[in-house]
ZANU-45523 format. One record per residue (C-alpha): residue in three letters; x, y, z. Coordinates in steps of 0.05 Angstrom, whole numbers, plus 5000, padded with zeros to 4 digits. Layout:
<lumdrens>
ALAXYZ...
</lumdrens>
This chain:
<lumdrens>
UNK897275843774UNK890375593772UNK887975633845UNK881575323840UNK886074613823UNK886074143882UNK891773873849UNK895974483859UNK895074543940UNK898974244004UNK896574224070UNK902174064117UNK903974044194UNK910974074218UNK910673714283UNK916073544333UNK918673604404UNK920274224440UNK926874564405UNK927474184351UNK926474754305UNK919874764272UNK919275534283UNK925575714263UNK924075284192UNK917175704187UNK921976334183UNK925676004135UNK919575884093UNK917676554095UNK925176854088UNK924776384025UNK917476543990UNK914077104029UNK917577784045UNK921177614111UNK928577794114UNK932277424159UNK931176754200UNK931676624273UNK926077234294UNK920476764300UNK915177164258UNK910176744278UNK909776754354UNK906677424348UNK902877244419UNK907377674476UNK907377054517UNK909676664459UNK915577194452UNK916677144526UNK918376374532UNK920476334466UNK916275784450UNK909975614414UNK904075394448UNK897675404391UNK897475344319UNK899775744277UNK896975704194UNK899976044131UNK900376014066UNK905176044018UNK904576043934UNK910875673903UNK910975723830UNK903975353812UNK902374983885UNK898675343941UNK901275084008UNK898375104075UNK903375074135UNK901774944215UNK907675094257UNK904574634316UNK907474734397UNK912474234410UNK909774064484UNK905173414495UNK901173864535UNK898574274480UNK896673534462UNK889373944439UNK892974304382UNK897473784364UNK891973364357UNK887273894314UNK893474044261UNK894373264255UNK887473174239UNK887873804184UNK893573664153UNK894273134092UNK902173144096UNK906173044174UNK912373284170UNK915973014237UNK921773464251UNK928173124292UNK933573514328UNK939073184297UNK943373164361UNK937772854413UNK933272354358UNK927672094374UNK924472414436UNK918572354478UNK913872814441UNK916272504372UNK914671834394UNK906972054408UNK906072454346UNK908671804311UNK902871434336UNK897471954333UNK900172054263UNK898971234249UNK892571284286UNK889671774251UNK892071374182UNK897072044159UNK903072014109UNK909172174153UNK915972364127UNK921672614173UNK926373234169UNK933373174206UNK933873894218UNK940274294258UNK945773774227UNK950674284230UNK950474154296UNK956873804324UNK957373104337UNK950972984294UNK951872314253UNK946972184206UNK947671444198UNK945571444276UNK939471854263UNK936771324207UNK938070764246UNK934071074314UNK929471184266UNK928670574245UNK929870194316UNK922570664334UNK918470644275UNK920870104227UNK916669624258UNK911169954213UNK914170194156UNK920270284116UNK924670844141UNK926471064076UNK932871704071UNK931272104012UNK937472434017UNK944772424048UNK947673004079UNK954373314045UNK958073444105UNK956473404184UNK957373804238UNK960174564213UNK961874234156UNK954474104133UNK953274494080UNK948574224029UNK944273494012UNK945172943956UNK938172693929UNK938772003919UNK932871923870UNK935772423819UNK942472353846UNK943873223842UNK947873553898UNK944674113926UNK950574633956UNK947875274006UNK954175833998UNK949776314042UNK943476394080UNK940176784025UNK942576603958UNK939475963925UNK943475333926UNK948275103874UNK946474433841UNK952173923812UNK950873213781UNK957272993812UNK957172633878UNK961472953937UNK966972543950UNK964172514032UNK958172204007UNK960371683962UNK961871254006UNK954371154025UNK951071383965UNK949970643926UNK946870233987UNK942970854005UNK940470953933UNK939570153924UNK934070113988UNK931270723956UNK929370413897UNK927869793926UNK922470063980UNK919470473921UNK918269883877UNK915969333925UNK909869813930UNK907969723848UNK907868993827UNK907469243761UNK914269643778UNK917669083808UNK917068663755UNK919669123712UNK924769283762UNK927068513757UNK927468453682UNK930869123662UNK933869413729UNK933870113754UNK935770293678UNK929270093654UNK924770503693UNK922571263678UNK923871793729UNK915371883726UNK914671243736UNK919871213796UNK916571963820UNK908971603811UNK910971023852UNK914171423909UNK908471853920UNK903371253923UNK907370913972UNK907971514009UNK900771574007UNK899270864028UNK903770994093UNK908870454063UNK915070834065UNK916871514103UNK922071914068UNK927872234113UNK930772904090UNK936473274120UNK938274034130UNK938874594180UNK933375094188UNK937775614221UNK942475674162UNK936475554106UNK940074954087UNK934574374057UNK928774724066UNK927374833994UNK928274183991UNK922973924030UNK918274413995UNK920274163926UNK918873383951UNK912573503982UNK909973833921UNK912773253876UNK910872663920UNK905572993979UNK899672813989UNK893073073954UNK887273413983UNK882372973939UNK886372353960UNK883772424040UNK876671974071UNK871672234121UNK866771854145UNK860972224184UNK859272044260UNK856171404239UNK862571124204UNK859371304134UNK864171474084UNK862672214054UNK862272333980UNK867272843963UNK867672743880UNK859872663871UNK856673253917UNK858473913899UNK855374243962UNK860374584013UNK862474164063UNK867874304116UNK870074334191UNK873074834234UNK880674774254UNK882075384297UNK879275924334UNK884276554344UNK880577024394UNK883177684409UNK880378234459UNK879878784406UNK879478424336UNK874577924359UNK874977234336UNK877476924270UNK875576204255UNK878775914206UNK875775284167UNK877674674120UNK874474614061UNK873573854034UNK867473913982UNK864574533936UNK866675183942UNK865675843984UNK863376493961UNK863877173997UNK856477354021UNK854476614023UNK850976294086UNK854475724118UNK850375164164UNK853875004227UNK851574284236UNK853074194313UNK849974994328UNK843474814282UNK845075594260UNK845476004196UNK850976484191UNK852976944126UNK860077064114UNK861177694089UNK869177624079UNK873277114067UNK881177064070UNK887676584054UNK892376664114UNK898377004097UNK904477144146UNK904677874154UNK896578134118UNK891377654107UNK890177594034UNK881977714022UNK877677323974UNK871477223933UNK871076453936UNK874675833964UNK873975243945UNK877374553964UNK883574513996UNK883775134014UNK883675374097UNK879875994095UNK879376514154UNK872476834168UNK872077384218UNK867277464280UNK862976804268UNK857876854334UNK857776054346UNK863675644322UNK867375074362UNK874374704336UNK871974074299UNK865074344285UNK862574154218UNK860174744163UNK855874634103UNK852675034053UNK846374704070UNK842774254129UNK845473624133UNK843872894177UNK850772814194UNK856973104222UNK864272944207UNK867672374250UNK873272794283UNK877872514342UNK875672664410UNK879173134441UNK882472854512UNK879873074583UNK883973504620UNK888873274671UNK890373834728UNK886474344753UNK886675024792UNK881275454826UNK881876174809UNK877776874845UNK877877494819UNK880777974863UNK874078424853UNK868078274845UNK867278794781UNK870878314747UNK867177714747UNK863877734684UNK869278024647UNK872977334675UNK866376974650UNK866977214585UNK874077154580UNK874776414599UNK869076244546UNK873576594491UNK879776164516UNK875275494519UNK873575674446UNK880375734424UNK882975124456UNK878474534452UNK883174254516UNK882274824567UNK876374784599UNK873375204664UNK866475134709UNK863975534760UNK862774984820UNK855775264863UNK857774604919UNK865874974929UNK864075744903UNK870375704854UNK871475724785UNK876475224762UNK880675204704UNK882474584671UNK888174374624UNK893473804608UNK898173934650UNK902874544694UNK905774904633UNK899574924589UNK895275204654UNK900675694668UNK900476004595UNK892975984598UNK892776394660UNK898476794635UNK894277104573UNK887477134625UNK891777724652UNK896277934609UNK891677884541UNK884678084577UNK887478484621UNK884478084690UNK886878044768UNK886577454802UNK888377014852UNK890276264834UNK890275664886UNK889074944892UNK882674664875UNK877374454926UNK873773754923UNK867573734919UNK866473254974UNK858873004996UNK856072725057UNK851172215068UNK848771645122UNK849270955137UNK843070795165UNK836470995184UNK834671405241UNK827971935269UNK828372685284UNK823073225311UNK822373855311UNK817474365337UNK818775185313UNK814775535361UNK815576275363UNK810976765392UNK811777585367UNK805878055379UNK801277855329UNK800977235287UNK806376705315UNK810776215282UNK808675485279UNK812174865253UNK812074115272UNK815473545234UNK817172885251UNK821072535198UNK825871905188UNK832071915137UNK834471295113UNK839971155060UNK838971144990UNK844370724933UNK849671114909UNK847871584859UNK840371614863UNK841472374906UNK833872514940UNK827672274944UNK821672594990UNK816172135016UNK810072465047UNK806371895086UNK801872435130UNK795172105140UNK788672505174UNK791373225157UNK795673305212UNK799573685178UNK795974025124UNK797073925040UNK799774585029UNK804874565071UNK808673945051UNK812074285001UNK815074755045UNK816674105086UNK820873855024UNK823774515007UNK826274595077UNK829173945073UNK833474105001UNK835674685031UNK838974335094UNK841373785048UNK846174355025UNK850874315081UNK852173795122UNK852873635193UNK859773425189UNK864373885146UNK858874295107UNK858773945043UNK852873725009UNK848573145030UNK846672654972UNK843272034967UNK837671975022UNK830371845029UNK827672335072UNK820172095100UNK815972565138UNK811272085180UNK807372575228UNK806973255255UNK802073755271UNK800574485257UNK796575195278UNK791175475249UNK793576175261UNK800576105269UNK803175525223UNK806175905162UNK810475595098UNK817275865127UNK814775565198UNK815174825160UNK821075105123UNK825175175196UNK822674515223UNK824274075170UNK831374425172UNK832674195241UNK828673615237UNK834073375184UNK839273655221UNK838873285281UNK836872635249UNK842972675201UNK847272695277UNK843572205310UNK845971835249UNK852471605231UNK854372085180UNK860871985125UNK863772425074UNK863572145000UNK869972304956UNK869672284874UNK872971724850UNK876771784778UNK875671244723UNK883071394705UNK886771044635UNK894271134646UNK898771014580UNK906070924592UNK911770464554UNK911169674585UNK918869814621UNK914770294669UNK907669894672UNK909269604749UNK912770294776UNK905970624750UNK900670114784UNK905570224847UNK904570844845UNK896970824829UNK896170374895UNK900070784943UNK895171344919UNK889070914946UNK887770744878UNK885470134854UNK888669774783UNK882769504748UNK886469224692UNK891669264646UNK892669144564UNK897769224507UNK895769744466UNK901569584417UNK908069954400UNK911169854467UNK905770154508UNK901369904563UNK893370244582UNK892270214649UNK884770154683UNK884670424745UNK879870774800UNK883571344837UNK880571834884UNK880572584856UNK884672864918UNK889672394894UNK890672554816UNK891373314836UNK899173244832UNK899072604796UNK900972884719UNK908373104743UNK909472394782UNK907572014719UNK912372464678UNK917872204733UNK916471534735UNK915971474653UNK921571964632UNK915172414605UNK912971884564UNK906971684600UNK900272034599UNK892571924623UNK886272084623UNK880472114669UNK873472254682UNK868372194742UNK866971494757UNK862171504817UNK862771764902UNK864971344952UNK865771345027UNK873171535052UNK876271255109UNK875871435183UNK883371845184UNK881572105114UNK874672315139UNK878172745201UNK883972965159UNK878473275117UNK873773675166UNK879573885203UNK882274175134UNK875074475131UNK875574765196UNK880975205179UNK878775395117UNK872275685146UNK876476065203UNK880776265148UNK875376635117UNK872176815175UNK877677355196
</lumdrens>
């Protein structure tokens, strides 16, 4: 097997919702080609919290060598709200392999993969997995299929299944027209030329679109096709055909089998090596749409796909390579860092050891241990380069949670352990907020904050105490209005003396503080302004009204007067603090709350329940377009405090096919009952913590 042969490697992704089986085919794979021994153990989900809930929630890559073609597998979570990793192994791949429960369809996760797929240009084919499943029929699988995604492109069965139900038990290609028969889960299938009597009876329309939606994609072919008829044309040329129209997203194949009983998966291997897609055949363009040379520049060139961090290994990034080759003790150049670092080993990812290497070169995913500055999406290079690698941006996170350690030992080991979990998942996100004192953790949604607070304690070993996320509510005025103040304190010794007279007036929204000194005659004397200002910004930290930051005022200090002996910096410091104080009351203070620039996508039958919905949370719609395959986008402005529990509503409303996303749009004033409900909520909060 010549492994330096771009032409001999895979990179694939099986994809699909929750329990359709994509974990249970990875065992499969490996029962198959590696050195596993039975199916149904989930090798892969090595993470305890994986084992726990039996599910998968971040990518898993492996290799596999079958006969003369390297592949490169991602087992991918089947939840939208691992939407991060779903999103990273569709971009890696070249091949998307969309796996279907054959007893529920097309579900809500499939449909979004579809489109992700289509947006991000990807060759899809689907395989029907668990049709020994009863009440399974196969003919209703093509044809929901078809109803979702033949809008598009042909929906194009590769095979029929011999047998449904318990009696499934093996597939008819209907290219080649050989019957594949699985006796047991770990012998190899039996192959006949003879067409099972239970698939006859659809084998000759099937076969005939076949054909059909492979030749419309060749003109060349087609003609051919007219003249002489299916008898005229090679199986090459058939096999040639097929794969460009695969390629060109004109047709995606369908293939049938059951994972659990090793039925078909050979199969799919053996199609995506004769049809699949190429690593040579994929475009990039770099950041400023510029497509990148891959045949003409033999310098490395590559990006990162995933980050695996573990307490005691350290971290293992594994990359993409598109252009050159890597050798062991080479320096890579990560573009977005602006940093040199050498690798000094260099591995395939294997299932049970990782394989090491001397060089990679393209096509290959490579894993490099304990790289100090590496992010998912970065782009690597064997030298300095102008330009990075146009890579989808990752979506903002949807629900958050504050979290405190339960000691305060542990609050850099938290630091450090919610930067590792950031790096691993482009999706998860956490801040320390000085205005509230917490640290909040973001993510998509319940489940995928749940697991990531899971391995915080479970995988670093942390205590902590989770709760509901504080706004970070400001405070301003409405109008303009004068304060004095005079600190006058006499100790033995030197006194304290301090004497402001100021006026605050509002500023627009957004433009935070701005200090005017209009003393005239040296009243109060140069070097003390400052401390007049600094005074100020420190009473501007809590407000009169529920101790939340004051923003957007003009604070002018007009007259005063001062000591020679007494006046002191921290004398101006204390006068301007109550100076501000009292003017902010003689004012008529409000609380600001952040409003949310929100996009809400959700299927058109759901579109009016949704803006309902948006309105009764004081939102306000700001528009509405078709984005196109039955869905709606949504423009809206929502206040924060309302999109705190919004993620599980939308999931109501739409049957979980909606989703959002959101980022700070600006502050604005909240209403008189909101304003009250707010700094009575304060009120207990600070007696709370008082006891």
């Amino acid at each position: 097997m010549n492994i330096n042969n771009p032409n001999n490697k895979r990179i694939v992704g099986l994809f699909g919702h929750h329990w359709c089986g994509k974990t249970v085919m990875t065992d499969a794979l490996l029962m198959n080609y590696a050195t596993a021994d039975r199916i149904g153990q989930r090798f892969l989900d090595r993470d305890p919290i994986e084992k726990e809930r039996e599910g998968t929630f971040s990518n898993h890559i492996f290799s596999l060598d079958v006969d003369d073609t390297r592949f490169y597998f991602f087992d991918t979570p089947g939840s939208a709200e691992f939407i991060g990793e779903i999103q990273v192994a569709l971009t890696a791949v070249d091949n998307v392999v969309i796996v279907i429960n054959a007893s529920s369809g097309v579900e809500v996760t499939t449909e979004r993969i579809w489109h992700m797929a289509q947006d991000l240009d990807k060759p899809i084919m689907f395989f029907v997995n668990q049709m020994d499943k009863d009440g399974v029929d196969f003919q209703n699988i093509i044809q929901d299929l078809r109803e979702n995604f033949g809008d598009s492109i042909k929906i194009a069965p590769l095979q029929l299944p011999v047998g449904q139900g318990s009696s499934f038990k093996g597939v008819t290609d209907l290219l080649t027209k050989e019957t594949f028969i699985y006796s047991s889960i770990k012998s190899k299938p039996a192959k006949q030329q003879v067409i099972p009597q239970e698939v006859e009876p659809y084998f000759t329309e099937y076969h005939s679109e076949l054909i059909e939606d492979i030749v419309v994609s060749s003109e060349e072919l087609m003609e051919k096709y007219f003249e002489t008829g299916e008898e005229g044309l090679t199986p090459d040329e058939i096999k040639s055909a097929f794969h460009q129209a695969y390629v060109n997203k004109e047709v995606a194949p369908v293939l049938f089998g059951s994972a659990i009983k090793n039925i078909g998966v050979d199969r799919l291997v053996s199609h995506i090596k004769d049809i699949g897609a190429l690593p040579v055949e994929r475009t990039f363009y770099t950041n400023e749409n510029q497509e990148i040379d891959l045949e003409n520049d033999e310098s490395l060139l590559g990006f990162i796909v995933k980050n695996e961090v573990d307490p005691f290994v350290g971290k293992m990034t594994y990359i993409r390579i598109l252009r050159g080759s890597l050798k062991s003790g080479a320096s890579i150049y990560i573009v977005e860092e602006n940093t040199k670092e050498k690798i000094s080993h260099i591995y395939i990812p294997k299932y049970e050891k990782n394989e090491e290497i001397e060089e990679a070169n393209i096509g290959d995913i490579v894993v490099i241990p304990k790289l100090k500055t590496s992010k998912i999406n970065q782009t690597i290079s064997s030298v300095e380069i102008p330009f990075t690698i146009k890579l989808p941006e990752f979506p903002e996170p949807m629900i958050s949670k504050a979290i405190t350690p339960k000691s305060k030992n542990e609050i850099d080991k938290i630091t450090d352990s919610l930067a590792k979990l950031a790096e691993s998942d482009p999706t998860f996100k956490w801040e320390f907020d000085p205005e509230t004192a917490e640290t909040v953790i973001s993510g998509m949604g319940t489940v995928h904050l749940e697991i990531m607070i899971e391995k915080l304690k479970k995988t670093f070993g942390i205590n902590f105490e989770v709760g509901k996320p504080k706004i970070a509510y400001k405070e301003t005025i409405r109008s303009k209005s004068q304060a004095e103040y005079k600190h006058k304190k006499q100790t033995g010794g030197h006194g304290q003396y301090g004497h402001v007279k100021i006026e605050i007036e509002p500023l627009e929204r957004g433009q935070g503080y701005e200090f005017v000194d209009k003393i005239v005659g040296g009243v109060i004397p140069k070097n003390y302004i400052p401390s007049v200002d600094k005074g100020i910004r420190e009473a501007m930290k809590r407000g009169v009204l529920a101790g939340y930051p004051v923003v957007d005022v003009r604070v002018i200090l007009y007259d005063g007067s001062y000591h020679e002996v007494d006046s002191s910096d921290i004398s101006f410091q204390i006068a301007a603090r109550n100076a501000f104080k009292i003017a902010m009351e003689n004012d008529s203070p409000v609380i600001l709350e952040p409003i949310m620039y929100v996009e809400i996508f959700v299927p058109n039958q759901y579109t009016g329940d949704v803006i309902g919905e948006i309105t009764a949370r004081r939102g306000r719609p700001m528009g509405m377009e078709s984005v196109g395959k039955g869905y709606d986008k949504i423009m809206a402005e929502v206040p924060l405090a309302e999109m705190l529990d919004f993620s599980p509503r939308l999931s109501s409303i739409s049957s979980g096919k909606g989703y959002f996303n959101m980022k700070l749009s600006h502050y604005a004033e909240v209403s008189p009952d909101i304003q009250n409900r707010i700094i009575e909520e304060r009120r207990r909060e600070e007696e709370a913590q008082g006891k």
